[in-house]
C-alpha positions as CSV (number, residue, x, y, z in Angstrom):
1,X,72.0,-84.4,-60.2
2,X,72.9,-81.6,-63.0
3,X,70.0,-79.6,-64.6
4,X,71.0,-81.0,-67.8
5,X,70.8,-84.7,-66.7
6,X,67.8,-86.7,-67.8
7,X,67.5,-88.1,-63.8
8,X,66.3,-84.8,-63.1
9,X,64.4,-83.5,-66.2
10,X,62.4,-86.5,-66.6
11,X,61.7,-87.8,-63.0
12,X,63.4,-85.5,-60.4
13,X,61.8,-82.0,-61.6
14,X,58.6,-83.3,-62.8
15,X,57.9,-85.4,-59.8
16,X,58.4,-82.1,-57.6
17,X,56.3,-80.0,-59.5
18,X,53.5,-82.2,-59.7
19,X,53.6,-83.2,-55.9
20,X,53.9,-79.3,-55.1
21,X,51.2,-78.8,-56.5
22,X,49.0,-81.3,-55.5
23,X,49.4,-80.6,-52.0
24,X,46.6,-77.5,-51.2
25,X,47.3,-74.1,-51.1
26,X,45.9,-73.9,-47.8
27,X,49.1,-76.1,-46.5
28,X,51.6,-73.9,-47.2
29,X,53.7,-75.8,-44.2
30,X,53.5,-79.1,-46.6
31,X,54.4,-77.2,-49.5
32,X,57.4,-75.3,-47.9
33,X,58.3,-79.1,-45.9
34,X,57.9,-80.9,-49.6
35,X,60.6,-78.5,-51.1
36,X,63.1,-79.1,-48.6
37,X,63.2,-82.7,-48.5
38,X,63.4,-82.8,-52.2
39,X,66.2,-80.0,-52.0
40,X,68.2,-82.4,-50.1
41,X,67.9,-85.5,-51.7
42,X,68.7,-83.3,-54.8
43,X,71.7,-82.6,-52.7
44,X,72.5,-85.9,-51.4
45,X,72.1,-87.5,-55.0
46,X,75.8,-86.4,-55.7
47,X,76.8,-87.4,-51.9
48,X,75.1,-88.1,-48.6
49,X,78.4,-87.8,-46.4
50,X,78.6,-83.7,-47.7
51,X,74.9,-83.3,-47.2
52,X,75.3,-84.5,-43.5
53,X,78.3,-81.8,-43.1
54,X,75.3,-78.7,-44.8
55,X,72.7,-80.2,-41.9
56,X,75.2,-79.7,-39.3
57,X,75.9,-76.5,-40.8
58,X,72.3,-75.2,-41.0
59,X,72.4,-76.3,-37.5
60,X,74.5,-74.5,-36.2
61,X,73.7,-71.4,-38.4
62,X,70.1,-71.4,-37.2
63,X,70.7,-71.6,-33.7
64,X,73.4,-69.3,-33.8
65,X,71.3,-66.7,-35.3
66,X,68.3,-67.5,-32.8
67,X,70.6,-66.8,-29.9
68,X,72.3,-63.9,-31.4
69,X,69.1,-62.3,-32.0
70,X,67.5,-63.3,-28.6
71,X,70.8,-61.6,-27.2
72,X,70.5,-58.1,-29.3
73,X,69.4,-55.6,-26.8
74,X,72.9,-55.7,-25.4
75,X,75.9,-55.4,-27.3
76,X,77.4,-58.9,-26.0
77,X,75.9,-60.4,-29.4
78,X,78.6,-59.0,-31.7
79,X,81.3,-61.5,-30.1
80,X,79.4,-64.5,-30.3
81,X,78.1,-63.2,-34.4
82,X,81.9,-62.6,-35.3
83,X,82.7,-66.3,-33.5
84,X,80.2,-68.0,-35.3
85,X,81.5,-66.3,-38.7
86,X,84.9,-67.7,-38.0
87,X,83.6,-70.8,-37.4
88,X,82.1,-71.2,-40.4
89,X,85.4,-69.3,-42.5
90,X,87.6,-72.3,-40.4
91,X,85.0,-75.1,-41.8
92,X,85.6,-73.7,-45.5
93,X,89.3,-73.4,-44.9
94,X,89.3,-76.9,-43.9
95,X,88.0,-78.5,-46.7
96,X,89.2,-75.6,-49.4
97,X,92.1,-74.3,-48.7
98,X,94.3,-76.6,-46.0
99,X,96.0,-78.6,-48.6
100,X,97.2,-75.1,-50.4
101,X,98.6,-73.6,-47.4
102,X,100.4,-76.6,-46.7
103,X,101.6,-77.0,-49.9
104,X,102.6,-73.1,-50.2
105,X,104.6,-73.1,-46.3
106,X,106.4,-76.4,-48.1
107,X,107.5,-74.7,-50.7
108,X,108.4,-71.2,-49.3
109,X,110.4,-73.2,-46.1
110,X,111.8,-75.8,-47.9
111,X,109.4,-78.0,-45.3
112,X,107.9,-81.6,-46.5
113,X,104.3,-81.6,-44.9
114,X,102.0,-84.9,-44.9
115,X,99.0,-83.6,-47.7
116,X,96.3,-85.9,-47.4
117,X,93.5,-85.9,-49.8
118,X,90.5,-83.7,-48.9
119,X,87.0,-84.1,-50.8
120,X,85.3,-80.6,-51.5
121,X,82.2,-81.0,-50.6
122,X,79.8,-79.6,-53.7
123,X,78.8,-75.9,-53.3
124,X,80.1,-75.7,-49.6
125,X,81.4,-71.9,-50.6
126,X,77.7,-71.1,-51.7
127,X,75.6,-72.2,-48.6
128,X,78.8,-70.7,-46.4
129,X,78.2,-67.2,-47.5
130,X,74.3,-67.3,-48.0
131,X,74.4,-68.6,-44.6
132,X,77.1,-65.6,-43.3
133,X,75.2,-63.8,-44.6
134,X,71.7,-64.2,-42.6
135,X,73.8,-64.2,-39.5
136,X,75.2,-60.7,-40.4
137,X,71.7,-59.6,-40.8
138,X,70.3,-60.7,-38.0
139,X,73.2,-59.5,-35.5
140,X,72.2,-56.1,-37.6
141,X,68.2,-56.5,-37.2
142,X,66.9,-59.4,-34.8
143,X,63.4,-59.0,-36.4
144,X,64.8,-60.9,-39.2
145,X,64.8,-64.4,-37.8
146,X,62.2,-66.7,-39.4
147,X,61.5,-70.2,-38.2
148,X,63.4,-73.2,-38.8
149,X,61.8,-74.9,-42.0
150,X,61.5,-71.2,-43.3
151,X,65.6,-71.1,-43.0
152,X,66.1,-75.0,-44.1
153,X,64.3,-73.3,-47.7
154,X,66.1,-70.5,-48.2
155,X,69.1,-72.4,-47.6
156,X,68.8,-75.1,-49.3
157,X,66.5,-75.2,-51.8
158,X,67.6,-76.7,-54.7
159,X,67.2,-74.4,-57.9
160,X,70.2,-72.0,-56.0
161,X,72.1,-74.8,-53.9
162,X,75.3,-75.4,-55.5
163,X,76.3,-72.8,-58.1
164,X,73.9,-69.7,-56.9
165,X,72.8,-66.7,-57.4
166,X,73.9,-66.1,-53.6
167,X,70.6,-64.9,-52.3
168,X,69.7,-62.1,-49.4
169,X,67.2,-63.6,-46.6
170,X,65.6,-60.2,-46.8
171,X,64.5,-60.8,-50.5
172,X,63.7,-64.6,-50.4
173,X,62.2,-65.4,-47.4
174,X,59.5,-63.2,-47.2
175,X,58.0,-64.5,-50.3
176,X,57.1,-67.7,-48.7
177,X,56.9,-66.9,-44.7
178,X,53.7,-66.1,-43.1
179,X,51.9,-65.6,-46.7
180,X,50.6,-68.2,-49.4
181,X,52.8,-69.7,-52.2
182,X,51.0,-70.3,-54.7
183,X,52.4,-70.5,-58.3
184,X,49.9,-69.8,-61.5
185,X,50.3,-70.6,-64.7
186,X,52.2,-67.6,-65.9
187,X,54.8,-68.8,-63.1
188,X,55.0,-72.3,-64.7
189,X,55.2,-70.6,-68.5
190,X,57.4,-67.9,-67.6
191,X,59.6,-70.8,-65.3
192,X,59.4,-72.9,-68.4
193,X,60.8,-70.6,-70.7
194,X,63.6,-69.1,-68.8
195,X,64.8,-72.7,-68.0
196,X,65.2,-73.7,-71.5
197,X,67.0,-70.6,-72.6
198,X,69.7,-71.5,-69.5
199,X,69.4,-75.1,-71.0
200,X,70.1,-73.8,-74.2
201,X,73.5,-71.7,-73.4
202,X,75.1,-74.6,-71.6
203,X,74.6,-77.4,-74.2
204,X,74.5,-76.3,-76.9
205,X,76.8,-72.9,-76.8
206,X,78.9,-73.5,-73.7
207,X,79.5,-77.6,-74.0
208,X,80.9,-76.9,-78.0
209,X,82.9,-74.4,-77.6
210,X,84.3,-75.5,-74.4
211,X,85.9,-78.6,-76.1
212,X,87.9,-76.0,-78.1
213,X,89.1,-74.2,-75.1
214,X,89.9,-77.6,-73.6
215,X,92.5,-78.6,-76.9
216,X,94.0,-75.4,-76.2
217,X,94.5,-75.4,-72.5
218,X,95.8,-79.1,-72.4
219,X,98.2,-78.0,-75.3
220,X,99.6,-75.0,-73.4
221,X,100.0,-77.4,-70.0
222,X,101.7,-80.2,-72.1
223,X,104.3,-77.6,-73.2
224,X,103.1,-78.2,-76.9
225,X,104.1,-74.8,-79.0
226,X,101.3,-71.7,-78.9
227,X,101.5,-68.8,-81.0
228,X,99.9,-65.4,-80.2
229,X,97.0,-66.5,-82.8
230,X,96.0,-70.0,-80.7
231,X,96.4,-67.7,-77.0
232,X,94.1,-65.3,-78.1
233,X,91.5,-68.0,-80.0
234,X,91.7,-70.0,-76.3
235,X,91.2,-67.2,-74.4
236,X,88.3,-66.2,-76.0
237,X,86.9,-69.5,-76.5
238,X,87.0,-69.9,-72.7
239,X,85.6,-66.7,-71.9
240,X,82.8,-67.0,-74.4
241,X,82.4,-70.9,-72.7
242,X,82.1,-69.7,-69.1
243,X,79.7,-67.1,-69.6
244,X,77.1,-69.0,-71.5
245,X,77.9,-72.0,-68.5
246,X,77.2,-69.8,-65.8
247,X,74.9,-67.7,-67.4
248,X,72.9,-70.7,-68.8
249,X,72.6,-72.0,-64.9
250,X,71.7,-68.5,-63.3
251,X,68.9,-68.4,-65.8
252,X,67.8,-72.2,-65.0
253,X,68.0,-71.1,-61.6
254,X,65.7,-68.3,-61.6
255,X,63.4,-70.4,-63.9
256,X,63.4,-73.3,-61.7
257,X,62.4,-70.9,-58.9
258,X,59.7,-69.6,-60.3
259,X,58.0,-72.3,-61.3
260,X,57.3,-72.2,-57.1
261,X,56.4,-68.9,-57.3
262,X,59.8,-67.9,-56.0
263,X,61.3,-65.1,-57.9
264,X,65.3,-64.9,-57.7
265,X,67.8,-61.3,-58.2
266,X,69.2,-61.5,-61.5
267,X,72.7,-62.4,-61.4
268,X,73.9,-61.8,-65.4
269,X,72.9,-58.4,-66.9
270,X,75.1,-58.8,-70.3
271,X,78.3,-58.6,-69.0
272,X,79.8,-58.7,-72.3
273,X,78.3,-55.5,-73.2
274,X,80.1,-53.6,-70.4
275,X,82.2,-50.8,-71.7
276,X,84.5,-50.5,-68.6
277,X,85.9,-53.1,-66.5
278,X,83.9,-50.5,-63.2
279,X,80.7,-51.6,-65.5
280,X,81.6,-55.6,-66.5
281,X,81.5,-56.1,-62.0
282,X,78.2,-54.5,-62.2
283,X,77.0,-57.0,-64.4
284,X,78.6,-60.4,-64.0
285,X,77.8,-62.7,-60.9
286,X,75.9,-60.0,-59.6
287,X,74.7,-61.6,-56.5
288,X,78.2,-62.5,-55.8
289,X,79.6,-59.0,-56.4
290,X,77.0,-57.9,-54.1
291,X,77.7,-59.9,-51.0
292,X,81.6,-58.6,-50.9
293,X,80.7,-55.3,-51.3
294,X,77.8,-55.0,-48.6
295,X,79.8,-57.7,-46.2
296,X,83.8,-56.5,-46.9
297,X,83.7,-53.5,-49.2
298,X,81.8,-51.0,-47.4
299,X,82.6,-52.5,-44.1
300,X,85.8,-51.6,-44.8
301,X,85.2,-48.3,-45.4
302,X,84.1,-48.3,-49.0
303,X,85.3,-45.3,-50.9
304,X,85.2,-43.6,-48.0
305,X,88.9,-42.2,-46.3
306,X,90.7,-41.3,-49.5
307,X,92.1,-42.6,-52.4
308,X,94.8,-44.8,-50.9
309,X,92.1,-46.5,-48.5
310,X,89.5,-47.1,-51.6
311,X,92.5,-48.3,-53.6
312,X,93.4,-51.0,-50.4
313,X,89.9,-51.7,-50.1
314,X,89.0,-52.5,-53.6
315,X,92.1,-54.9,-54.3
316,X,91.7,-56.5,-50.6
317,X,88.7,-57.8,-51.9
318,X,89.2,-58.7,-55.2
319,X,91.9,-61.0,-53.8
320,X,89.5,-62.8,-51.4
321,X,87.4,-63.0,-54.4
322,X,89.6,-64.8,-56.3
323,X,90.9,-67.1,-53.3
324,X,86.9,-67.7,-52.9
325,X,86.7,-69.1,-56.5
326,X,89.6,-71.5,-56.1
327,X,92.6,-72.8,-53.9
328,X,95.0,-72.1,-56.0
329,X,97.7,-69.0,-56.7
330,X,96.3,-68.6,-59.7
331,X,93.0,-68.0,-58.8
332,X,94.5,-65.3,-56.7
333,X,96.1,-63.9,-59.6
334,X,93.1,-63.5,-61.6
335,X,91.1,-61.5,-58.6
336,X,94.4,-59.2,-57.9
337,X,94.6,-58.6,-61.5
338,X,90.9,-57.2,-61.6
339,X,91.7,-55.4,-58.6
340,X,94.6,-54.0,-60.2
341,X,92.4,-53.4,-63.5
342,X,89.7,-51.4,-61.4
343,X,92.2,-49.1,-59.7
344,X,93.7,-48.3,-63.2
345,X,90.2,-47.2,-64.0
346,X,89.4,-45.4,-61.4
347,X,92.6,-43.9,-61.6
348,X,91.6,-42.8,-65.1
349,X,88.5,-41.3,-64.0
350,X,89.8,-39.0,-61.9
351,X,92.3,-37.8,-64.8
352,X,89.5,-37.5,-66.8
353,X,87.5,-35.6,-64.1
354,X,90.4,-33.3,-63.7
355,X,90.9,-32.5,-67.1
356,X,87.6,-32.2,-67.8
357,X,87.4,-34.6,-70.8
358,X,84.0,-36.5,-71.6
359,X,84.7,-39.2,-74.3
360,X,82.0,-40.0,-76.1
361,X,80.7,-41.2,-79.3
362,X,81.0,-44.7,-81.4
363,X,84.3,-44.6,-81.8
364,X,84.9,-44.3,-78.6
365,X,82.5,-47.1,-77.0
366,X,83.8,-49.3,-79.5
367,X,87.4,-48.7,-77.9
368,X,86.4,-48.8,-75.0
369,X,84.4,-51.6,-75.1
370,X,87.5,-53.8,-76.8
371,X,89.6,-52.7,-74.2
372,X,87.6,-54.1,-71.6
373,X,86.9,-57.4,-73.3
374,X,90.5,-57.7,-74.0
375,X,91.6,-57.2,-70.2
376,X,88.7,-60.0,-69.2
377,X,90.3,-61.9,-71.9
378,X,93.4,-61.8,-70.6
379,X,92.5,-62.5,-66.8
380,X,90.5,-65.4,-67.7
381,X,93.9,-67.0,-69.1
382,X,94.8,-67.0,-65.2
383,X,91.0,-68.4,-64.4
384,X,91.6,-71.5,-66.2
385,X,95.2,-72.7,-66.1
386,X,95.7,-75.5,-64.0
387,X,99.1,-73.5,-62.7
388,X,101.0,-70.6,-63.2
389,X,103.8,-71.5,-65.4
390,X,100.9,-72.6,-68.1
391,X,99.2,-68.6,-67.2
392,X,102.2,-67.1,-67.9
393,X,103.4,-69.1,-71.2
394,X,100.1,-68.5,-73.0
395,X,100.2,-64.4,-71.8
396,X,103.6,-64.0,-73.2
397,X,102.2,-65.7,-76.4
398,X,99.0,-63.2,-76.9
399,X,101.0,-60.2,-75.6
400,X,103.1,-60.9,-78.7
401,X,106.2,-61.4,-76.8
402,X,106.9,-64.1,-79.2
403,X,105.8,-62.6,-82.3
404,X,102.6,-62.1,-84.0
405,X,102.2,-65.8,-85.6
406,X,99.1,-67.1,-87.4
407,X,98.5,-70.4,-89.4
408,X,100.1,-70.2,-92.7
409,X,97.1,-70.1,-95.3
410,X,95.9,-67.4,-93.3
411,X,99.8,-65.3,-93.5
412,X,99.9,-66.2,-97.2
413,X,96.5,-64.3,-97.6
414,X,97.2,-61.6,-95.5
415,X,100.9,-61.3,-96.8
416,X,99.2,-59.0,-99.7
417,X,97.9,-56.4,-98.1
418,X,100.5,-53.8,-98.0
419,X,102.7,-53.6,-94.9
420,X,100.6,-56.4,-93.2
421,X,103.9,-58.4,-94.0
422,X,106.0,-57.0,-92.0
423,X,104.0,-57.4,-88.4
424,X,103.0,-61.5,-89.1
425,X,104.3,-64.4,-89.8
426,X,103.2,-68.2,-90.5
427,X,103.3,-71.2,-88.9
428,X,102.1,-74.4,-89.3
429,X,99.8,-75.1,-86.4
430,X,98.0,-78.3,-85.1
431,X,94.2,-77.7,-86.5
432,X,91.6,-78.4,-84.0
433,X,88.2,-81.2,-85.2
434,X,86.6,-78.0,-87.1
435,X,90.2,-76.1,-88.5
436,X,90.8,-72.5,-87.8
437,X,88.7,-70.8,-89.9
438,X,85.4,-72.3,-89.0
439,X,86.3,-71.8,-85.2
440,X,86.4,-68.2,-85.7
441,X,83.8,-68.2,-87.3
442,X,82.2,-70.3,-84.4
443,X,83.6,-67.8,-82.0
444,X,82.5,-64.4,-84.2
445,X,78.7,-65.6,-83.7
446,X,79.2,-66.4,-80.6
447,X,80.4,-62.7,-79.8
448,X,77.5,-61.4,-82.3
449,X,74.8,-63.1,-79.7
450,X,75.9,-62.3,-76.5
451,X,76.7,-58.4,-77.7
452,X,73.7,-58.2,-79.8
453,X,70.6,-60.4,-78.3
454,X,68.6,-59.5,-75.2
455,X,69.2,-61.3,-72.4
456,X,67.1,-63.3,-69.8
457,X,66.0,-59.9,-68.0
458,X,65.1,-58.2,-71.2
459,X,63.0,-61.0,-72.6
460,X,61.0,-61.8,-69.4
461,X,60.9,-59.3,-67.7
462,X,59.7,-55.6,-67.2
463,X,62.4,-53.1,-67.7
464,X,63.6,-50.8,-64.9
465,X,65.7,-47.4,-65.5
466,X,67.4,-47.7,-62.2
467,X,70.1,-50.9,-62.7
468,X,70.1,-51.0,-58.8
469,X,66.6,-51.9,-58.9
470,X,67.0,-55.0,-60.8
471,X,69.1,-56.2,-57.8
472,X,66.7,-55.4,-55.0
473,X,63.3,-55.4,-56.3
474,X,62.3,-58.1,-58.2
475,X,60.7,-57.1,-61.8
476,X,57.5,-58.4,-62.9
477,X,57.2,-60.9,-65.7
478,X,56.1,-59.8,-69.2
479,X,53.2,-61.8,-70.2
480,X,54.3,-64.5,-72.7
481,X,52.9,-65.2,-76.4
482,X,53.2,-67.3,-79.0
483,X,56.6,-66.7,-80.3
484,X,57.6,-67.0,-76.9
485,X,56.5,-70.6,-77.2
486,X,58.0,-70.9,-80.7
487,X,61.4,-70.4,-79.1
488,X,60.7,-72.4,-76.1
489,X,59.9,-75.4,-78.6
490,X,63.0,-74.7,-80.6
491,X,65.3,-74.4,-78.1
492,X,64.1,-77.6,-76.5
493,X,64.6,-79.6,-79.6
494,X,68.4,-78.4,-80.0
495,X,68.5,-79.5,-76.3
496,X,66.9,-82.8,-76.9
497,X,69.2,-83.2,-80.4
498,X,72.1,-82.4,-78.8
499,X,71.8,-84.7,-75.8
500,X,71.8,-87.5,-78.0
501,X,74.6,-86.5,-80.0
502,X,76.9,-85.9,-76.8
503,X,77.0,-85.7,-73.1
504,X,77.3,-82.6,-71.7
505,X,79.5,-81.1,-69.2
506,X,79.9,-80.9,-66.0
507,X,78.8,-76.8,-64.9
508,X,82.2,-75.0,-64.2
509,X,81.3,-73.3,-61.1
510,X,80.4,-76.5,-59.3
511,X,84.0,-76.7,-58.7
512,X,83.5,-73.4,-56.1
């Protein structure tokens, strides 16, 4: 049951809300009990064989942890904590990542193995780690544990279920165990209004200008001809498409949640603003980023060790991130190429640091700041080709190894501007529905908004000057007016508008 569908924006979500809230405060139990039933027949709406395989696993989870932290005063817990992890890593391998290995021993041995079909079930990498996660944290502090209907919530309650943000136990479930949830108005407003503006960036900036990155990447996997100009357009188009996807549903998420009066860590901070690729990981899938570094990175040692040891560390994990968004090489190929683009930097840094050099200015942040984009540009190519061979065809084409090629109107035009000439040529091209030019130009506003507008965080909430805060502590909500509502109405009239005009997509990180 996606957000976007009418199933849960006219019965699914108003049904909840209204029941929620007709139950009494004083039966917080009821409340908490109500939002875990509907959580899993939210679940089981898209299939009641995987939600039997996340009850087993929040079984087995919960009473883990209870006996883990029953077991703490002696060391003997550690075993049993690492055992369960595995466990739960072999149960994701299963279903994820079986098929690939097979398929990748066949083809390095020259060995036929029998590949049957495996059904992924929907967000089983999501409720693994959240659920890792609170075992790791109670094998580090018993006092953690919460009771059973407590755990079912945090698990599985719906707004976060299957694409995130991967929550903390230590910053959810203390806002609804052992005190009173009880949502206000503000919550419902404030809920209201971030929803729409996550229901805004999937349908009606993500769903359009996906169906241009879709032409492109079918073309390049057909072995139809690319030039550098069609790469680079694709590329861009998809990375413009999955930020405004996964965006859109982070910020449905943390609307949803408050309309329960449970407040979620923001997980986008403007990305696409970052001027270094050190500062685009700070801001993208936050949540995410967060989990490897405080459950791998500094376990591993962090930047502590030297150089060669931070350098291991950072693409170690980098390459189990990208393994964790897909089973597929080249899924690992995009996370070893952001591990490889974060060494680079640091790399840099310390030159800089050692030569005592301080870039600043506009020039400078505009560099850097295309530099970056153009590296996430680039790995996103990986991201979204259904194999290799497709990757690498379409980054020869917007490396130029093929020449500099754009559609001939455009050549003709450019052709008079003095030595312009002698760097590009024209080609004929296939023209996409809306021709060339008016995709750029779809694709140039698209890049005005997300580099210019505020985002969720700046529209709704209080500002913090610490950026680590707005992972840990959760902001308070600005009190909303009536252009607040004037936005809210026109952003749910798009909505409705384009609902009737076309179905939208399915979200792209339901897939991990």
């Amino acid at each position: 049951m996606p957000f976007t569908s009418w199933d849960f924006l006219l019965y699914f979500l108003p049904l909840t809300v209204v029941a929620f809230h007709l139950i009494p405060s004083r039966c917080q139990f009821s409340r908490k009990l109500l939002l875990v039933v509907a959580s899993m027949v939210f679940y089981s709406w898209f299939s009641f064989k995987c939600a039997a395989l996340l009850v087993v696993s929040m079984g087995f989870n919960y009473l883990l942890a209870e006996w883990i932290g029953r077991k703490s005063g002696s060391n003997r817990h550690w075993p049993v904590a690492i055992a369960g992890i595995c466990a739960n890593l072999l149960l994701l391998f299963h279903f994820k990542y079986s098929n690939m290995f097979k398929e990748s021993l066949g083809s390095l041995f020259g060995v036929s193995f029998e590949i049957a079909p495996i059904v992924l079930p929907l967000a089983i990498s999501f409720y693994t780690f959240t659920q890792i996660g609170y075992v790791i944290d109670v094998a580090k502090n018993p006092g953690l544990r919460c009771g059973f209907v407590d755990y079912c919530l945090f698990v599985v309650f719906f707004p976060h279920l299957i694409a995130g943000p991967v929550v903390r136990h230590s910053e959810i479930v203390p806002q609804y165990a052992g005190r009173d949830l009880r949502p206000d108005w503000a919550c419902l407003a404030t809920g209201t209004a971030i929803f729409l503006v996550g229901l805004y960036k999937k349908t009606l900036l993500a769903d359009p200008v996906g169906v241009h990155a879709d032409w492109i990447f079918n073309n390049v996997a057909k072995g139809d001809g690319l030039t550098w100009f069609s790469a680079w357009i694709g590329s861009i188009a998809y990375g413009l498409q999955i930020y405004f996807d996964f965006s859109g549903y982070s910020d449905m998420a943390i609307g949803l949640a408050i309309m329960f009066a449970i407040r979620f860590p923001v997980n986008f901070d403007s990305p696409y603003k970052a001027l270094s690729i050190s500062d685009f990981w700070k801001r993208w899938h936050m949540s995410l980023t967060r989990f490897f570094r405080d459950y791998l990175y500094i376990p591993l040692g962090g930047n502590r060790g030297g150089f060669r040891i931070h350098v291991r560390n950072i693409v170690l994990v980098f390459l189990i991130s990208g393994l964790w968004h897909g089973a597929g090489w080249t899924f690992v190929a995009w996370g070893a190429l952001h591990g490889f683009y974060l060494v680079t930097h640091l790399s840099w840094m310390k030159v800089m640091q050692w030569l005592g050099w301080r870039p600043g200015g506009l020039f400078w942040s505009a560099f850097a700041w295309f530099l970056t984009m153009a590296a996430v540009m680039i790995a996103w190519v990986f991201f979204r080709s259904p194999d290799l061979a497709s990757a690498l065809r379409m980054l020869q084409a917007m490396l130029g190894l093929d020449g500099f090629a754009i559609p001939q109107r455009w050549a003709d035009m450019a052709s008079k501007i003095p030595l312009m000439a002698q760097f590009i040529r024209g080609v004929e091209m296939p023209n996409p529905a809306v021709g060339w030019f008016w995709l750029s130009m779809h694709l140039a506003a698209l890049i005005v908004i997300v580099v210019a507008l505020p985002n969720c965080r700046q529209l709704f909430f209080n500002q913090h000057s610490c950026k680590d805060q707005i992972e840990i502590h959760l902001p308070a909500m600005r009190r909303l007016g009536i252009g607040h509502g004037l936005v809210a109405g026109i952003l749910l009239t798009g909505f409705l508008y384009s609902r009737f005009s076309a179905v939208p997509s399915p979200f792209i990180y339901f897939n991990f």
